[in-house]
N, C-alpha and C positions, 0 to 999 in steps of 0.2 A: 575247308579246302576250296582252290580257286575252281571255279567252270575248267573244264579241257572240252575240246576237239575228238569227236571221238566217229568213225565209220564204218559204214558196214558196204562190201560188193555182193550185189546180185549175181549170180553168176548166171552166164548165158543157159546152160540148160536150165535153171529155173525158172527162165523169164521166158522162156518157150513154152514152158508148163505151167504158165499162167499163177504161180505162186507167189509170186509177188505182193498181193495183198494182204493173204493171209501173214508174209512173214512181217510186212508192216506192222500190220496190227498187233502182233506179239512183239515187236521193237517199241512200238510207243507206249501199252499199257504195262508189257512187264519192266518199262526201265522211268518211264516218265520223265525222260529225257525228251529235249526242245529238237523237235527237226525243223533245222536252219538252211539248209539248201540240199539239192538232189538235181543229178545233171548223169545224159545219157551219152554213154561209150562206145564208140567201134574201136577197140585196141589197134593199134600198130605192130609189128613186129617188136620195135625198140621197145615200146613202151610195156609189150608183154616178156619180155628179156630181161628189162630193169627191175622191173615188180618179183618176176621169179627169183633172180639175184639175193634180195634182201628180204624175199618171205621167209625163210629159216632162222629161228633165233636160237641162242642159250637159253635165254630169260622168258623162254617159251613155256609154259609146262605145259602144251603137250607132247605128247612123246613123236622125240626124232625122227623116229621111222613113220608117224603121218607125214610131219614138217614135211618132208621131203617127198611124201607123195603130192603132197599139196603144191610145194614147188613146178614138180612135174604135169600137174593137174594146170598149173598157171601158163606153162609154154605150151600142152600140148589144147588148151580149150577158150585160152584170152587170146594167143595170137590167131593171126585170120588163116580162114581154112584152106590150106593149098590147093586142094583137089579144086573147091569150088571158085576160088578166088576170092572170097568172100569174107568180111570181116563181121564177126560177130557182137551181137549186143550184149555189156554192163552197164546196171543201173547202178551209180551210187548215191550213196544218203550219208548225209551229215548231219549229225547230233549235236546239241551242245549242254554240259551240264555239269554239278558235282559229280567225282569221281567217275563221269562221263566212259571211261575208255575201259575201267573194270566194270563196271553196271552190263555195258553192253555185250561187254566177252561174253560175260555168266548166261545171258540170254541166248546168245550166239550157239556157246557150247563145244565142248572137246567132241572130235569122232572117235567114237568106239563101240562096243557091241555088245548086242543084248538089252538096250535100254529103250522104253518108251518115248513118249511125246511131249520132255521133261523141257529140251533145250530145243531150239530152231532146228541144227543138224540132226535133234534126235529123229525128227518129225520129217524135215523133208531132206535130209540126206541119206546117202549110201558107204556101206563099209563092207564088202560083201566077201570072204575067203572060202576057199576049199578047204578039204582034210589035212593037207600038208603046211596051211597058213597063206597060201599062195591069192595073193588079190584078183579077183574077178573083175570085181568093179569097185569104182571109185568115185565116189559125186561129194564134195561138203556143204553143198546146196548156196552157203556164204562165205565169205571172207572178212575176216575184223583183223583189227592189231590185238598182242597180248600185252602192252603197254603202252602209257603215254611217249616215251619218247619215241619206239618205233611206230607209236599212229601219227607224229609228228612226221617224221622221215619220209614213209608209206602216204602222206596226206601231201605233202611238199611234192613227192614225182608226181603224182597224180595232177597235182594243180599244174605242173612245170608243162603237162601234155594236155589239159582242158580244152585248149583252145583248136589246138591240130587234130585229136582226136575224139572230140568232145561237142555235143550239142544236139542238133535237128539230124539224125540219122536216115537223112534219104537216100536209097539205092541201095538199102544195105542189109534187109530182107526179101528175101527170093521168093517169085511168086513162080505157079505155072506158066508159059505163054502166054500171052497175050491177053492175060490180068488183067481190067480195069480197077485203080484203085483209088482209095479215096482218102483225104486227111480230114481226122475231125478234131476240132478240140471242148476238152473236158475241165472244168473248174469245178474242184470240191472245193465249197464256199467257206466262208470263216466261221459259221455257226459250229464246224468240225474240227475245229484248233481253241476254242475256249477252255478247254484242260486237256490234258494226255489220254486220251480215249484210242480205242480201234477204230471207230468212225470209218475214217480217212482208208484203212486199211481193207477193212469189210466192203466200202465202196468200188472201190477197186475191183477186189475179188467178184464183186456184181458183174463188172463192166467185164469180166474173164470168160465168161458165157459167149462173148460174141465172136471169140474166136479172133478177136481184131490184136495188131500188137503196136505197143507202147514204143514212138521211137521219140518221142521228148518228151520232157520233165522238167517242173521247175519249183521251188517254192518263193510266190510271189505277193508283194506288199504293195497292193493297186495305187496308185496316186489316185486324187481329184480327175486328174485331167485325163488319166487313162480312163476312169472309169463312166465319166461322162458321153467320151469317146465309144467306150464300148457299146454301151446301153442307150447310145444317140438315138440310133431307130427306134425305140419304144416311145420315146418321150413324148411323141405327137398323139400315139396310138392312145397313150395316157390321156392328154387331153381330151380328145375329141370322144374316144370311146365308150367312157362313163359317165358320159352328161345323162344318160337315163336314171341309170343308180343316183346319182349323183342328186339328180331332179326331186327323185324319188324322196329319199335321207334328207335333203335340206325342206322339202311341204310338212315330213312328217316332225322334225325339228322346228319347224315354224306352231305348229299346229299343237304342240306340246308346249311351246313356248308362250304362248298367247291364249290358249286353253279353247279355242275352236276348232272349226273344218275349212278348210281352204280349196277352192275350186280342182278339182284335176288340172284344169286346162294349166294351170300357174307351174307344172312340173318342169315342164317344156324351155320356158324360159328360165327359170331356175338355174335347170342343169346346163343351158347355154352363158350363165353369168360365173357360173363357179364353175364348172369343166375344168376350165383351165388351171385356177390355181390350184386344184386338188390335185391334175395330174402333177403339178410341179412339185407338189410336195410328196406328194408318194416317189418322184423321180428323186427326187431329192432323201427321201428315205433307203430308196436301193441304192444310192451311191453312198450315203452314209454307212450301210450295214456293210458294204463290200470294201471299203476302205477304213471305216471306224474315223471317218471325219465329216461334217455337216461341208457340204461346197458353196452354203450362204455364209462361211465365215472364214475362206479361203478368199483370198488375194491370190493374183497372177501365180506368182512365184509359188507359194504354200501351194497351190494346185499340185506344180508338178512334181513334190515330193512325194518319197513312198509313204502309203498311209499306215494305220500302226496293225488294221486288221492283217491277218494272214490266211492264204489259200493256194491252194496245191494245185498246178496246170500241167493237161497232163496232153500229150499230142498223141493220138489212135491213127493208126492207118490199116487200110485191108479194103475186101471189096464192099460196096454201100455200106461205109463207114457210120456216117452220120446217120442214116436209118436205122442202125442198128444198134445204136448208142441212146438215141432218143426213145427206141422201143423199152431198153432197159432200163433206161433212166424216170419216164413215163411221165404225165401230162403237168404243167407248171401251179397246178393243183395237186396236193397232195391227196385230199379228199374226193379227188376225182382221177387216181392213179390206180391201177390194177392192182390187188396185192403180187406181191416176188418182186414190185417196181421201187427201183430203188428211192423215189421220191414217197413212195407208200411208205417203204420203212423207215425213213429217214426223215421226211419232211416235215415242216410245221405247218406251213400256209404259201401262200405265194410268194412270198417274198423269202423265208426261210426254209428254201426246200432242196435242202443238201449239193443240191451241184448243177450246174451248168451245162449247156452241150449247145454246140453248135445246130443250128437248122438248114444249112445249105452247103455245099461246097465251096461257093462265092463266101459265105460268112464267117465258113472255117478259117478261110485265108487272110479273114479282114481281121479276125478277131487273133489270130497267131502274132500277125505282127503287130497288134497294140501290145499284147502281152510280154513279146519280145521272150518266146519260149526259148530260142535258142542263146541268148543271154546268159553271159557264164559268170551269174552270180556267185557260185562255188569258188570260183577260185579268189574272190574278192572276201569270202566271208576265214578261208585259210591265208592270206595274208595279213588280216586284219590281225590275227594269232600270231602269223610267224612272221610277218615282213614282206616284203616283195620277192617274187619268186618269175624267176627267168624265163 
């Protein structure tokens, strides 16, 4: 069977409730399906009109009388709120894989009652009736298609509104008065997409402690040249930094090599002859692991391709964002990170240590726009399926 297209919507009270992680992580290891892009939503009116329209299917099997709450669920909690003026956040995720679009339903799950923590809805949704059947409440926590042709339909308006209603969602969470707030941004590295794991998913769920919320997403393939760009300011740090270490490792390298003792004093200039190229090559090592291509064997052009690595960038905002992110994320040693931190659990070493974060508000902003988070690779990766869409 070919790969399909297949998605899933966060829905805004889930992603209030910071459950977003966790449901990741039950999409990628219970389906082992490829997440190929993920871009964030403030619905429109139209765009929550059109979606409700065509959420009811025949070829649904769930039962009609959900369809049709869920329909309802779609105009009265994807369009933006009257009262407040306000339009509300969806994340969606795109999949891609064999039999892609049934895989993910079964994960997804029918709303019904009495069952445990079997399907995603069993787990974080609500079905709630009184004595006479009468609905209380209503949450499905997600939204999927029940087949491939209407994930195709349902993936086509979506893309058709990307751009108008789709990307860097500023202004579009309510703070108290005179809030100071902050954007940070978060790269979970590529070490966390080498197979279908929760990784990615559980990472998240860390970063859900801070109280901070997700207003862009993306999943990105760094070029050369992005990522040079990005990691520019270390590069010196590199050099110059480890000429001690460096001094150090090349006397006792010497001294094993020739089978004597070599003065101390020799460390000193050592570490001032090699510094340099060590830092280049460890720069040259982070930019390999973060794109999966060496930049001593890029030309101009090969530079500003996407590289084959992939990593998921994700934009936090709220108050001392970036303090709060970096607390959780914890020191670029993993061996020197707190335990609960998410580079304690996650990490390998310096260089392989689960994810990224911003260190300043200035570097937040420098680092957003090489990433180019608001980039609506989503709708590039459903045209490349369906064709060009309006």
């Amino acid at each position: 069977m070919a790969d399909q297209l297949a998605y899933v919507l966060i829905n805004p009270y889930t992603l209030h409730k910071s459950r977003t992680g966790g449901i990741l992580a039950r999409l990628m290891t219970r389906t082992a399906l490829e997440l190929v892009a993920a871009r964030m939503f403030a619905p429109g009116k139209e765009l929550a009109e059109e979606y409700a329209k065509i959420s009811a299917s025949e070829k649904d099997p769930q039962d009609r009388k959900i369809q049709e709450l869920i329909r309802q669920y779609i105009l009265d909690n994807y369009s933006p709120d009257s009262k407040a003026r306000q339009r509300r956040r969806v994340m969606m995720l795109l999949f891609r894989g064999e039999d892609a679009v049934k895989r993910l339903r079964q994960v997804v799950g029918h709303i019904t009652h009495g069952r445990g923590g079997e399907s995603i809805r069993d787990t974080y949704g609500d079905y709630i009736v009184d004595h006479k059947g009468e609905v209380k409440y209503f949450e499905p926590a997600v939204l999927a298609a029940p087949n491939e042709e209407e994930a195709a339909a349902k993936l086509k308006l979506w893309a058709s509104y990307s751009d108008k209603d789709g990307g860097l969602l500023e202004g579009v969470v309510q703070y108290p008065q005179g809030t100071k707030t902050e954007h940070t941004l978060v790269l979970i590295k590529p070490d966390n997409f080498q197979f279908p794991s929760g990784r990615p998913g559980n990472i998240i769920d860390a970063f859900s402690r801070t109280g901070l919320f997700i207003i862009g997403v993306k999943v990105h393939q760094m070029s050369v040249a992005q990522a040079e760009e990005f990691y520019g300011p270390v590069r010196q740090v590199l050099r110059t930094r480890m000429t001690d270490m460096v001094g150090a490792r090349a006397r006792a390298a010497l001294e094993k090599e020739f089978g004597f003792k070599l003065p101390a004093e020799l460390e000193k200039p050592l570490g001032q002859q090699l510094g340099g190229p060590f830092g280049d090559n460890q720069f040259e090592n982070i930019v390999r692991f973060m794109t999966g291509v060496s930049p001593s064997e890029c030309d101009g052009q090969k530079k500003a391709n996407a590289g084959t690595a992939k990593c998921l960038a994700l934009v936090y905002e709220g108050p001392d964002a970036v303090k709060k992110i970096r607390e959780v994320l914890g020191p670029t040693d993993p061996r020197k990170a707190p335990p609960g931190s998410i580079r304690r659990e996650f990490g390998q070493d310096i260089m392989v240590n689960a994810a990224h974060a911003s260190d300043s508000p200035e570097n937040a902003k420098r680092e957003i726009g090489i990433i180019h988070v608001a980039e609506n690779n989503l709708k590039q990766v459903v045209e490349q399926s369906y064709g060009r869409i309006q």
